[in-house]
PDB file of N, CA, C and O in Angstrom:
ATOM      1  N   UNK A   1      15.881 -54.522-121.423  1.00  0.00           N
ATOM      2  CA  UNK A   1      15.208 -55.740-121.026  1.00  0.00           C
ATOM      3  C   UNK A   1      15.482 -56.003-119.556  1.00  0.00           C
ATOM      4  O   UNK A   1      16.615 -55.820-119.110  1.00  0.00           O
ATOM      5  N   UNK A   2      14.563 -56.393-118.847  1.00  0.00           N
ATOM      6  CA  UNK A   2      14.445 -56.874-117.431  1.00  0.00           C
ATOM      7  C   UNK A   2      14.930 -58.225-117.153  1.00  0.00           C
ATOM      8  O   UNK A   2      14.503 -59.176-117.808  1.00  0.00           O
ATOM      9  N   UNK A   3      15.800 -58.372-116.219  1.00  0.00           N
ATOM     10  CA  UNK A   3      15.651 -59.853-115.610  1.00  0.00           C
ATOM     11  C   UNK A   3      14.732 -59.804-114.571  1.00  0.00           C
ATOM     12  O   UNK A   3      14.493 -58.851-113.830  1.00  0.00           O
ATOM     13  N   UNK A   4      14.158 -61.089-114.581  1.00  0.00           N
ATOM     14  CA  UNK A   4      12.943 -61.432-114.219  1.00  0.00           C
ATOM     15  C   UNK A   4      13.762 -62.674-113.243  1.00  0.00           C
ATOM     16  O   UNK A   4      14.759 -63.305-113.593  1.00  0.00           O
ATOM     17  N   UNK A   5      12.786 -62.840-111.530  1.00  0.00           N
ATOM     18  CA  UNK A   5      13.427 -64.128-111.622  1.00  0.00           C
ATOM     19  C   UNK A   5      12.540 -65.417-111.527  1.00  0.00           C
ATOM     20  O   UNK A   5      11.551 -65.417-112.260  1.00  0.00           O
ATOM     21  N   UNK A   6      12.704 -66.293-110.895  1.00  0.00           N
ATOM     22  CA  UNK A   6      12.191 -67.568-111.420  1.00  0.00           C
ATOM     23  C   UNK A   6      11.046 -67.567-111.043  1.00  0.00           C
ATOM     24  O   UNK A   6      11.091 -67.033-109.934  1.00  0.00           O
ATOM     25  N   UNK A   7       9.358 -68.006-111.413  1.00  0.00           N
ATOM     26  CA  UNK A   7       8.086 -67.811-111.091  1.00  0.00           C
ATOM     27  C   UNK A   7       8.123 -68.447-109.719  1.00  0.00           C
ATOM     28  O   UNK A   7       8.650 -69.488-109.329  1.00  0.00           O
ATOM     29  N   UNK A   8       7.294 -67.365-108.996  1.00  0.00           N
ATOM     30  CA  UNK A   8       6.620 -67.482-107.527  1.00  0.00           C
ATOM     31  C   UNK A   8       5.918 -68.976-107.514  1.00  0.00           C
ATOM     32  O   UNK A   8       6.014 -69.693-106.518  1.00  0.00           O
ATOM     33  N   UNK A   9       5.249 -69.364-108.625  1.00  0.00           N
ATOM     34  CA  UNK A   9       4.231 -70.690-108.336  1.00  0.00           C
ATOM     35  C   UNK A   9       4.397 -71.933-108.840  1.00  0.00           C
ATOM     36  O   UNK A   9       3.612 -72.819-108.502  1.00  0.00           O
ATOM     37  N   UNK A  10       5.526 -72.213-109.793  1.00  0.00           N
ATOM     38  CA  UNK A  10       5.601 -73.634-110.130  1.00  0.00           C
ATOM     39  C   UNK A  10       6.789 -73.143-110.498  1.00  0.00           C
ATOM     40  O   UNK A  10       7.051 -73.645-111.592  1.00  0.00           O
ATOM     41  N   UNK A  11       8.196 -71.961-109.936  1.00  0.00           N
ATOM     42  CA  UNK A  11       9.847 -72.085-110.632  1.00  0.00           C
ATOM     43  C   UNK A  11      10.116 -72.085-111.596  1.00  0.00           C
ATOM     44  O   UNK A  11      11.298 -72.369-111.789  1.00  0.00           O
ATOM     45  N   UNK A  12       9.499 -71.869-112.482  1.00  0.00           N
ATOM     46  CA  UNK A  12       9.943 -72.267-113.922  1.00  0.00           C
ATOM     47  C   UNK A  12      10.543 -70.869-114.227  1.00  0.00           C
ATOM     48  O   UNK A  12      10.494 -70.011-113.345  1.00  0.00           O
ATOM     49  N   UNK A  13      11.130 -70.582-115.479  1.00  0.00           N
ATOM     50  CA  UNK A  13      11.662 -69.864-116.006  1.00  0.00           C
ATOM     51  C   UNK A  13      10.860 -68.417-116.496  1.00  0.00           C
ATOM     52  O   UNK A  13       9.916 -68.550-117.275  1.00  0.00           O
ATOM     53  N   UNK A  14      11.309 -66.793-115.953  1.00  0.00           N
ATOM     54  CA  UNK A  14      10.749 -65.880-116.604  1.00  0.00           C
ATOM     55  C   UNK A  14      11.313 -65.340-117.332  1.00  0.00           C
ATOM     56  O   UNK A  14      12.402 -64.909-116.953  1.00  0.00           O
ATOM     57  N   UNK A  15      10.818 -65.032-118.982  1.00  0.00           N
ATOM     58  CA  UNK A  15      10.859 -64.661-119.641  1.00  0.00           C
ATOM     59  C   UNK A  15      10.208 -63.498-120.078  1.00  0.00           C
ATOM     60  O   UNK A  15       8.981 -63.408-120.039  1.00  0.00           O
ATOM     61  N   UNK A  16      11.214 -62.255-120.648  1.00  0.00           N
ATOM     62  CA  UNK A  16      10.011 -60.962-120.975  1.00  0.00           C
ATOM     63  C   UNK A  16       9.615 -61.039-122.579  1.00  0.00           C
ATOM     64  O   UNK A  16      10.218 -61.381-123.597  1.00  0.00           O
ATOM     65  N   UNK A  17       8.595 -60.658-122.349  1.00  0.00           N
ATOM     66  CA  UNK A  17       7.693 -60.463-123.399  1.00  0.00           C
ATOM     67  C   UNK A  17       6.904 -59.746-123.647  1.00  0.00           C
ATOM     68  O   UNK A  17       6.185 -59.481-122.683  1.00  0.00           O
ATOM     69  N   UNK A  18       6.507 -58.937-125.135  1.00  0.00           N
ATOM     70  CA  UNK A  18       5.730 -58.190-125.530  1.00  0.00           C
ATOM     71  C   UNK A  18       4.381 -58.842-125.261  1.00  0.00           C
ATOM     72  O   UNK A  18       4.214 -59.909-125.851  1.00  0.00           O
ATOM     73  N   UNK A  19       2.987 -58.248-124.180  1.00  0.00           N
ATOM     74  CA  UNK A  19       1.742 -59.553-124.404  1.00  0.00           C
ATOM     75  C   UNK A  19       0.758 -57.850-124.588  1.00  0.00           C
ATOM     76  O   UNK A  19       0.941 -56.632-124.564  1.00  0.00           O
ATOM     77  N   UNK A  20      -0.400 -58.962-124.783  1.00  0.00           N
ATOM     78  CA  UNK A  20      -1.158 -57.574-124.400  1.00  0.00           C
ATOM     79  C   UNK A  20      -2.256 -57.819-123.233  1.00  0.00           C
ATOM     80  O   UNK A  20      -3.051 -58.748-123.374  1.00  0.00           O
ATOM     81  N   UNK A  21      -2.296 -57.184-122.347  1.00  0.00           N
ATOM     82  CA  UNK A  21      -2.639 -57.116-121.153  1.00  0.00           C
ATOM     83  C   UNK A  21      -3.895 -56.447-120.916  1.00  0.00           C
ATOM     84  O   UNK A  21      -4.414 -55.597-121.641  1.00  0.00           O
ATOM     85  N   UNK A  22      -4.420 -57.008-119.612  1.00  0.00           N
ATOM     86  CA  UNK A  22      -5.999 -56.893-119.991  1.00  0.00           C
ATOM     87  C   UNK A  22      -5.914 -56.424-118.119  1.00  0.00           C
ATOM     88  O   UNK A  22      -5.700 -57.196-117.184  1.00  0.00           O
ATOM     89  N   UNK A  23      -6.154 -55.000-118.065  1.00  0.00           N
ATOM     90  CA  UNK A  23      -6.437 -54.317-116.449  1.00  0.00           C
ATOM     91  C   UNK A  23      -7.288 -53.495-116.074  1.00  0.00           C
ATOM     92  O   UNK A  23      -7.475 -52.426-116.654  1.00  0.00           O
ATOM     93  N   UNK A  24      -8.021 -53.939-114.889  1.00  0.00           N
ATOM     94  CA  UNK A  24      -9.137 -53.237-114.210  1.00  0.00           C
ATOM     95  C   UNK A  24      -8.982 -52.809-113.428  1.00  0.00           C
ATOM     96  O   UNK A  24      -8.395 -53.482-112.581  1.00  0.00           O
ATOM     97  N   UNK A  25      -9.309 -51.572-113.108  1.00  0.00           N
ATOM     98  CA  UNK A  25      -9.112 -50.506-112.290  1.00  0.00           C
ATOM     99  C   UNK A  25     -10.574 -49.755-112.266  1.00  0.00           C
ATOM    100  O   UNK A  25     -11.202 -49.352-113.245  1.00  0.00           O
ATOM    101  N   UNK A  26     -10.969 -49.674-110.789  1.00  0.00           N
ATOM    102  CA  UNK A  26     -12.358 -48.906-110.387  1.00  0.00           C
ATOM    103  C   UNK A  26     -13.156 -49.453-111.038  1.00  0.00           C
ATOM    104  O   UNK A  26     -13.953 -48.617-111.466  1.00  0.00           O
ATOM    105  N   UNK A  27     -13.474 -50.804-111.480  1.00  0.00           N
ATOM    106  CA  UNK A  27     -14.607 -51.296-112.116  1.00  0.00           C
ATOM    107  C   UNK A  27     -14.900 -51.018-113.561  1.00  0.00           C
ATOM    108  O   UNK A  27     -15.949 -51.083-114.202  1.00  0.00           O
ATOM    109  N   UNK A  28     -13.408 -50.621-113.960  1.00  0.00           N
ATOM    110  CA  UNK A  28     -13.376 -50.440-115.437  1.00  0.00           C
ATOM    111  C   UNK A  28     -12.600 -51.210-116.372  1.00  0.00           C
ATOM    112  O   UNK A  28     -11.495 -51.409-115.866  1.00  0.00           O
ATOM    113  N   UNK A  29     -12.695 -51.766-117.592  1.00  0.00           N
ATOM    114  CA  UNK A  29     -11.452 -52.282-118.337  1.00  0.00           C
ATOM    115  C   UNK A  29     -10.609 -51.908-118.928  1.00  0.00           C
ATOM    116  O   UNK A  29     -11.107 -51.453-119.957  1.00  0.00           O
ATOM    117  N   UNK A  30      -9.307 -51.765-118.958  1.00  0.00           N
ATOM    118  CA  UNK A  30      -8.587 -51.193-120.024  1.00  0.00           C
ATOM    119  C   UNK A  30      -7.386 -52.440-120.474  1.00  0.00           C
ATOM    120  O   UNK A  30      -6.799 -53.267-119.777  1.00  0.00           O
ATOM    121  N   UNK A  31      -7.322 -52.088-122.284  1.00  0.00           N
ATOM    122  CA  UNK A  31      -6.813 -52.864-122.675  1.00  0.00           C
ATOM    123  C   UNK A  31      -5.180 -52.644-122.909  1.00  0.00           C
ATOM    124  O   UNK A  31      -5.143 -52.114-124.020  1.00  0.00           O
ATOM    125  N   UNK A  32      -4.235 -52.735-122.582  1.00  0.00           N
ATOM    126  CA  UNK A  32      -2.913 -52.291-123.285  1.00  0.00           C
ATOM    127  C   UNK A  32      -1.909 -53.096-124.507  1.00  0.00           C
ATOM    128  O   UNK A  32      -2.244 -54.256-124.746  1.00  0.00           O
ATOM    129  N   UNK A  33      -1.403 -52.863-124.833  1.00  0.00           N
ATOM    130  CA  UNK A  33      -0.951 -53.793-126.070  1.00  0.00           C
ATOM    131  C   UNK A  33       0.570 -53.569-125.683  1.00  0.00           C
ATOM    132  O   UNK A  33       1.058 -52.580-125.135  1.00  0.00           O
ATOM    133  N   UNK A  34       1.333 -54.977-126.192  1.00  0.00           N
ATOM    134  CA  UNK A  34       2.710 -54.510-126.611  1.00  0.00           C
ATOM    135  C   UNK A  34       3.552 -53.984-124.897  1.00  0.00           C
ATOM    136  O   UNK A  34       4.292 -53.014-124.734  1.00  0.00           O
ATOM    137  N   UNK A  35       3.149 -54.905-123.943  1.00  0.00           N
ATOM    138  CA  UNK A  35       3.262 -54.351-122.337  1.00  0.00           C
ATOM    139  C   UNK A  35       4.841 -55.466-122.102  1.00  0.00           C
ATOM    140  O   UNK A  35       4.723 -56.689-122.021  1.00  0.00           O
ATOM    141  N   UNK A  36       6.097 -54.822-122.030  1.00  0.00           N
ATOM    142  CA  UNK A  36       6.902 -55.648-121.582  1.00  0.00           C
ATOM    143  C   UNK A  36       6.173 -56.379-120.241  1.00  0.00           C
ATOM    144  O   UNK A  36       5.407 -55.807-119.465  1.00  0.00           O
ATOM    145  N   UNK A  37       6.552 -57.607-120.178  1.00  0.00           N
ATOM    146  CA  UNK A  37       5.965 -58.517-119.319  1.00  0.00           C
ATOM    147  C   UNK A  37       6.631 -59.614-118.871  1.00  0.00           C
ATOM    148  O   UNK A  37       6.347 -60.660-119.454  1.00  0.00           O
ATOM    149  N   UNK A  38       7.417 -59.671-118.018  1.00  0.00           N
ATOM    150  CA  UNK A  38       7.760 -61.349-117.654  1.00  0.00           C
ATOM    151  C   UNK A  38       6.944 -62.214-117.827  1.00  0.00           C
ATOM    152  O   UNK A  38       6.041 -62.136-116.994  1.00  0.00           O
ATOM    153  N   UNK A  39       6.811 -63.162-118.654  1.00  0.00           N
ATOM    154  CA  UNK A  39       6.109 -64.355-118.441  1.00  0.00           C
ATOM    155  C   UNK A  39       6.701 -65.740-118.091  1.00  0.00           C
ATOM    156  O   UNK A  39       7.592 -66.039-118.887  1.00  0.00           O
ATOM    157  N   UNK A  40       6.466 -66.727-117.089  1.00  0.00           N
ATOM    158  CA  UNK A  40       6.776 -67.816-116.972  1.00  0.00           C
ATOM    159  C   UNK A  40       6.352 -68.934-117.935  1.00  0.00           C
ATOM    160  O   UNK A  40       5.288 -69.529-117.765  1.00  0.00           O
ATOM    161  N   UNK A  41       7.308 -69.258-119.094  1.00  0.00           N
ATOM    162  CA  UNK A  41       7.404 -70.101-119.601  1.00  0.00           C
ATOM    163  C   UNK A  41       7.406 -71.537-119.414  1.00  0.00           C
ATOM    164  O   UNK A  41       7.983 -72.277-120.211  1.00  0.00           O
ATOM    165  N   UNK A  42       6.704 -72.021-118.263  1.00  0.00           N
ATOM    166  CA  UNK A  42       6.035 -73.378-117.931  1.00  0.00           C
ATOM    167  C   UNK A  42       4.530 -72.930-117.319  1.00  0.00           C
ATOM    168  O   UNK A  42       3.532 -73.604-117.573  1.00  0.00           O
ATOM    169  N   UNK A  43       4.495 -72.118-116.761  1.00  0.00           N
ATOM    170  CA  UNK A  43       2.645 -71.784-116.558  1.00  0.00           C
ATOM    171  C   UNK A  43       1.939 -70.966-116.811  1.00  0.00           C
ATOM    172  O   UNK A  43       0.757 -70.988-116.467  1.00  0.00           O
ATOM    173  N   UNK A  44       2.639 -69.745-117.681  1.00  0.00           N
ATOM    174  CA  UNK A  44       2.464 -68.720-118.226  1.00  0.00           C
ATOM    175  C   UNK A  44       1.677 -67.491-117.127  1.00  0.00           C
ATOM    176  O   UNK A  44       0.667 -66.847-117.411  1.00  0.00           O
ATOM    177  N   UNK A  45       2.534 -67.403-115.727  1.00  0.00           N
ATOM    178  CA  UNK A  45       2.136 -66.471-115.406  1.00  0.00           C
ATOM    179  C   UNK A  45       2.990 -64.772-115.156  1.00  0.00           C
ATOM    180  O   UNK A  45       4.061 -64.526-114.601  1.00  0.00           O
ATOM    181  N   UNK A  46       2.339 -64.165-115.589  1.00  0.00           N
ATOM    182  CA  UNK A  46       2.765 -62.839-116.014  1.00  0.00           C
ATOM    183  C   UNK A  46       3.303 -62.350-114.830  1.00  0.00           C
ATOM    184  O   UNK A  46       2.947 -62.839-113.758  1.00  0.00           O
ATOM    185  N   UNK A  47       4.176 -61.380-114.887  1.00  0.00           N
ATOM    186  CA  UNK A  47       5.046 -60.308-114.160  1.00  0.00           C
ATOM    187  C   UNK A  47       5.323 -59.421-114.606  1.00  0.00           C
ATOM    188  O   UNK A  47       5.877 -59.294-115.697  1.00  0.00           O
ATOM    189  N   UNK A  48       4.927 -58.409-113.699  1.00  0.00           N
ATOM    190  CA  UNK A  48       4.744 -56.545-114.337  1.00  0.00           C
ATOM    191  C   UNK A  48       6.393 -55.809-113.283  1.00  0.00           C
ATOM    192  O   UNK A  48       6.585 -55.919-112.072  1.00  0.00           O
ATOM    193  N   UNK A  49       6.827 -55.475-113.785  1.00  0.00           N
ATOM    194  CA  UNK A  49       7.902 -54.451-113.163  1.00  0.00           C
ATOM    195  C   UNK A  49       7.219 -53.288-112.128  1.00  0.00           C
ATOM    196  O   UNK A  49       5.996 -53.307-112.267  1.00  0.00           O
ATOM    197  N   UNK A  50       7.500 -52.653-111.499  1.00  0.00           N
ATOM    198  CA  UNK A  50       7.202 -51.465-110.793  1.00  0.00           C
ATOM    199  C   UNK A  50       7.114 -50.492-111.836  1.00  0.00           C
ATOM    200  O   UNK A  50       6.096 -49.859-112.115  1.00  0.00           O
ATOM    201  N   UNK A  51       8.437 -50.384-112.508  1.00  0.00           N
ATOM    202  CA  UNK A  51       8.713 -48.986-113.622  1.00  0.00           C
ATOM    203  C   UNK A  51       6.970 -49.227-114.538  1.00  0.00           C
ATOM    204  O   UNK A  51       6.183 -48.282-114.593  1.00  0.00           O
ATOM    205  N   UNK A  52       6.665 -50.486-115.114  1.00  0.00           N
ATOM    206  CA  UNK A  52       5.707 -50.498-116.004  1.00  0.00           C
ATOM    207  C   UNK A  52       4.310 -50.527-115.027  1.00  0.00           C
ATOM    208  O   UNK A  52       3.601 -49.560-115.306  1.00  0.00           O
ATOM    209  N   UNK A  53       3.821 -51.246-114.126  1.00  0.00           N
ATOM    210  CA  UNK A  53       2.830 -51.006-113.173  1.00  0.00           C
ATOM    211  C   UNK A  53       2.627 -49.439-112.883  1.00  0.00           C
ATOM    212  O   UNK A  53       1.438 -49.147-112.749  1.00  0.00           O
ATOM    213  N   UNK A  54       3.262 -48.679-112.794  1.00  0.00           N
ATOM    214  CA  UNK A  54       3.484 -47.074-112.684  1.00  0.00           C
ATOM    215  C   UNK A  54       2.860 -46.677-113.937  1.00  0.00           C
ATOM    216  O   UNK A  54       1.679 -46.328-113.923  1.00  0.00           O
ATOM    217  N   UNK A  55       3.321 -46.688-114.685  1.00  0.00           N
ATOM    218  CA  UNK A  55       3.237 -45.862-116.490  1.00  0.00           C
ATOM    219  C   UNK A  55       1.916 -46.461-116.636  1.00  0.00           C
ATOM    220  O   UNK A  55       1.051 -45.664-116.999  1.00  0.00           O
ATOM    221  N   UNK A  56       1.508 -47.772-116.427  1.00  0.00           N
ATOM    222  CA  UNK A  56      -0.108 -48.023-116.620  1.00  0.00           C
ATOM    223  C   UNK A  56      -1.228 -47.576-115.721  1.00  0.00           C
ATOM    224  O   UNK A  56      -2.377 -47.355-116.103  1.00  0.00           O
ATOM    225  N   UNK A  57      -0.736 -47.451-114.357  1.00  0.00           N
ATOM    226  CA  UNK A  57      -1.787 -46.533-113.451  1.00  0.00           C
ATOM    227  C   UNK A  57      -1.512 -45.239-113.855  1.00  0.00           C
ATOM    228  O   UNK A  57      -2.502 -44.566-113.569  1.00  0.00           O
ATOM    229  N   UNK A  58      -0.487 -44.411-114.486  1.00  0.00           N
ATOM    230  CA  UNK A  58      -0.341 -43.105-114.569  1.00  0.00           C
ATOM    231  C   UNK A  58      -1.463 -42.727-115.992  1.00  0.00           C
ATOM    232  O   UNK A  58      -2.220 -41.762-116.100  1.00  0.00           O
ATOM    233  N   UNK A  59      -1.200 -44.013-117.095  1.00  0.00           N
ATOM    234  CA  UNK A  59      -1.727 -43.575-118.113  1.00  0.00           C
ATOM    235  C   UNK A  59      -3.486 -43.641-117.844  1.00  0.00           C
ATOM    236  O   UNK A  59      -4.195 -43.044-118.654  1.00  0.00           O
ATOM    237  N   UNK A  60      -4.081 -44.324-116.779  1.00  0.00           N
ATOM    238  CA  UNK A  60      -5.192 -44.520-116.985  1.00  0.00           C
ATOM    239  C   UNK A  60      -5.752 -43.332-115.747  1.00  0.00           C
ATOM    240  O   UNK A  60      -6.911 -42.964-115.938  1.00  0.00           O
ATOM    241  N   UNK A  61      -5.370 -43.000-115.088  1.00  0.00           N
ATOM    242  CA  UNK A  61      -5.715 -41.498-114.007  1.00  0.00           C
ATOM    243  C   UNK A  61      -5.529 -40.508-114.806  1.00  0.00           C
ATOM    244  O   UNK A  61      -6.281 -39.550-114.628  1.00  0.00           O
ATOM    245  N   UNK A  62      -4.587 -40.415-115.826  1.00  0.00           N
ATOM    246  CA  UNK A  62      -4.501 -38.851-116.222  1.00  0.00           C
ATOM    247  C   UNK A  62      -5.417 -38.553-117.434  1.00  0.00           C
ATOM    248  O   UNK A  62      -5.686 -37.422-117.841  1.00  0.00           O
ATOM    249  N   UNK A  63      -5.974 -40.031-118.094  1.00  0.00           N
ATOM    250  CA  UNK A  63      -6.955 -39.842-119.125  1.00  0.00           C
ATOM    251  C   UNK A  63      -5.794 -39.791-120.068  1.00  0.00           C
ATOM    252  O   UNK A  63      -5.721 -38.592-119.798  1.00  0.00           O
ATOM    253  N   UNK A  64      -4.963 -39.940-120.794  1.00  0.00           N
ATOM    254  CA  UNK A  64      -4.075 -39.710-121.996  1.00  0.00           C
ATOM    255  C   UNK A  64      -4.869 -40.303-123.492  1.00  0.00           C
ATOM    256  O   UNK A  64      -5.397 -41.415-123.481  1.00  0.00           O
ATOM    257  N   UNK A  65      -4.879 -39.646-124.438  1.00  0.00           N
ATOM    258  CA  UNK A  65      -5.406 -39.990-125.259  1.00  0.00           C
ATOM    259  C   UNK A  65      -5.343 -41.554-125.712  1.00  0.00           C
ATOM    260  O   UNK A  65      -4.195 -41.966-125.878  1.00  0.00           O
ATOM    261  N   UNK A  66      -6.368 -42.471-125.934  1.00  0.00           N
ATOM    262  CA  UNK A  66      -6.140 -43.583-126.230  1.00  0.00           C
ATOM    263  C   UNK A  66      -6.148 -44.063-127.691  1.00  0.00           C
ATOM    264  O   UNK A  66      -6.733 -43.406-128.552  1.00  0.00           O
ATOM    265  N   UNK A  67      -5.694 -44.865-127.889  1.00  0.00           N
ATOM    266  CA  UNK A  67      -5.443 -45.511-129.812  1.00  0.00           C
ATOM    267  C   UNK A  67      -6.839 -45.947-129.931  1.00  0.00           C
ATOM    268  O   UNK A  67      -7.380 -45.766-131.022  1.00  0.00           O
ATOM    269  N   UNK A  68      -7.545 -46.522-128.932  1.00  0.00           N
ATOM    270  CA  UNK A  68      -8.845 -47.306-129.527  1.00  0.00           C
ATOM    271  C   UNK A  68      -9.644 -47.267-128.495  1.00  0.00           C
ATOM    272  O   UNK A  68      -9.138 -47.405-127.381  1.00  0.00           O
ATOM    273  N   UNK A  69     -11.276 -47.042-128.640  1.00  0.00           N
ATOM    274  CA  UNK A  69     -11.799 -47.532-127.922  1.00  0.00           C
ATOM    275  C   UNK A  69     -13.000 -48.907-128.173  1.00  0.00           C
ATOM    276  O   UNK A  69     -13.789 -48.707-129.096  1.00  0.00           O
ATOM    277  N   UNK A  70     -13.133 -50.075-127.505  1.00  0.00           N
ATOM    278  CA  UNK A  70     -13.960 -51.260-128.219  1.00  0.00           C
ATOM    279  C   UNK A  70     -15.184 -51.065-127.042  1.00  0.00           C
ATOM    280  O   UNK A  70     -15.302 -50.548-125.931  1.00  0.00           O
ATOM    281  N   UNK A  71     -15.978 -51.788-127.977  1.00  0.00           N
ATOM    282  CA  UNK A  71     -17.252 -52.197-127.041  1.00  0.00           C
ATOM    283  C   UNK A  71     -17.085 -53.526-126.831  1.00  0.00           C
ATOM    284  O   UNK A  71     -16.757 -54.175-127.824  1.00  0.00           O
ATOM    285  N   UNK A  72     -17.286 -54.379-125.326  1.00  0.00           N
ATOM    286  CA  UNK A  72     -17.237 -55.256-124.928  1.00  0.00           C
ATOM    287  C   UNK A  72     -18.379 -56.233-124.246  1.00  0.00           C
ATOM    288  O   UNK A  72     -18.599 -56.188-123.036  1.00  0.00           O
ATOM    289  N   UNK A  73     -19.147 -57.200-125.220  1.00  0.00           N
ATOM    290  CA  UNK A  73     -20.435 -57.485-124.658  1.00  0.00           C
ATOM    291  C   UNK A  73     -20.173 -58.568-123.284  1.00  0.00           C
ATOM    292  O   UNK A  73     -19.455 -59.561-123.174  1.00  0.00           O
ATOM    293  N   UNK A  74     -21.040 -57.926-122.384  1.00  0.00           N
ATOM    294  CA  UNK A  74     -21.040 -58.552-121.147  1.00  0.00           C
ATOM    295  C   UNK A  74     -22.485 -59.264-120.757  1.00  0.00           C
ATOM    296  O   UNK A  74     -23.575 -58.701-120.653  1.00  0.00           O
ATOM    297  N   UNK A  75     -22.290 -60.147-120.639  1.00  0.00           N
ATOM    298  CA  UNK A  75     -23.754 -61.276-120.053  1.00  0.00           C
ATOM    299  C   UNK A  75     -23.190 -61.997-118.692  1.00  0.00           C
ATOM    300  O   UNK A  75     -22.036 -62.405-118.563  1.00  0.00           O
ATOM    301  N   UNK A  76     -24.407 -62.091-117.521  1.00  0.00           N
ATOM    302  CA  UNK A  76     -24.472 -62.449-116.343  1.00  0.00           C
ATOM    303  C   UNK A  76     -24.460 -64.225-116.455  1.00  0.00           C
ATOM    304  O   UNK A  76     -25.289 -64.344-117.357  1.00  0.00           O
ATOM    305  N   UNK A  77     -24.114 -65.416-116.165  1.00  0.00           N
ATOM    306  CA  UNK A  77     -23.717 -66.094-116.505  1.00  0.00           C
ATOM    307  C   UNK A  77     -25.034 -66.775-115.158  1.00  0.00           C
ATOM    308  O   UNK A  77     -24.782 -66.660-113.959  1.00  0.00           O
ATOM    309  N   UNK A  78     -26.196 -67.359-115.600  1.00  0.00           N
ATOM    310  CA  UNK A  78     -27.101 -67.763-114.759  1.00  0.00           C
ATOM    311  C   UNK A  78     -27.695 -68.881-114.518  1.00  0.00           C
ATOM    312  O   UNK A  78     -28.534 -68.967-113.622  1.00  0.00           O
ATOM    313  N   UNK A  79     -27.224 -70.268-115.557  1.00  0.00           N
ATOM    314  CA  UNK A  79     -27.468 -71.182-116.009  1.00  0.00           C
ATOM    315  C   UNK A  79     -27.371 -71.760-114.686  1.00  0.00           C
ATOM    316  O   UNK A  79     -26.920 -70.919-113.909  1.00  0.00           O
ATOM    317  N   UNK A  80     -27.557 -72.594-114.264  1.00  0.00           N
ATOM    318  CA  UNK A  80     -27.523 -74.072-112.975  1.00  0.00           C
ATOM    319  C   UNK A  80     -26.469 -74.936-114.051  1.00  0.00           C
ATOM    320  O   UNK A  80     -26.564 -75.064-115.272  1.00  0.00           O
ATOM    321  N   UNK A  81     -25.779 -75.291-113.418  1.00  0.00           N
ATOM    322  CA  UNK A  81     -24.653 -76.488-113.915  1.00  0.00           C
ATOM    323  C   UNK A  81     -24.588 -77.566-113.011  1.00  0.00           C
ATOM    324  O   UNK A  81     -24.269 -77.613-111.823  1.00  0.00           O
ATOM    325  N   UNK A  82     -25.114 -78.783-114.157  1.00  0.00           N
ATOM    326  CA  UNK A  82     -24.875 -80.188-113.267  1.00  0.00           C
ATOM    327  C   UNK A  82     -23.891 -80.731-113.690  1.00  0.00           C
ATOM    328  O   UNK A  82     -23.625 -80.016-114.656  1.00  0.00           O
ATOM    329  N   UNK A  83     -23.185 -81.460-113.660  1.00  0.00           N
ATOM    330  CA  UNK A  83     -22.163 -82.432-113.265  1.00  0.00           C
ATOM    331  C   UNK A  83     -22.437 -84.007-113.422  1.00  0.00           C
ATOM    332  O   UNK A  83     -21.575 -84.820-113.089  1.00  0.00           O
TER     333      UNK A  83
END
């Protein structure tokens, strides 16, 4: 387990945690599960280690076999919004 230290944006406390993490790279999505993660437990913002930022760009350049693949529906969001 990592110590983490206190969040960059509101101090609060980091905590690691199993999350599952959602990263784009070259205009693509990939999903990972189960990603040790610091999270700040007052604003919930995430923190990746070097060691794990590595192993997730390594796994997605070398192509490694993946557990799943999903289809993800995407729509352009075109509506006018008033207020």
């Amino acid at each position: 387990m990592h110590k983490y230290c206190d969040c960059s944006f509101c101090g609060g406390e980091v905590k690691e945690e199993k999350v599952e993490l959602d990263y784009r790279y070259n205009g693509e999505l990939y999903i990972f599960q189960n990603v040790p993660t610091g999270v700040c437990q007052q604003c919930g913002e995430k923190y990746l280690t070097a060691e794990v930022a590595k192993k997730i760009k390594h796994k997605i350049l070398t192509k490694e076999k993946w557990d799943k693949i999903v289809a993800i529906p995407v729509d352009e969001f075109t509506e006018s919004v008033t207020t």
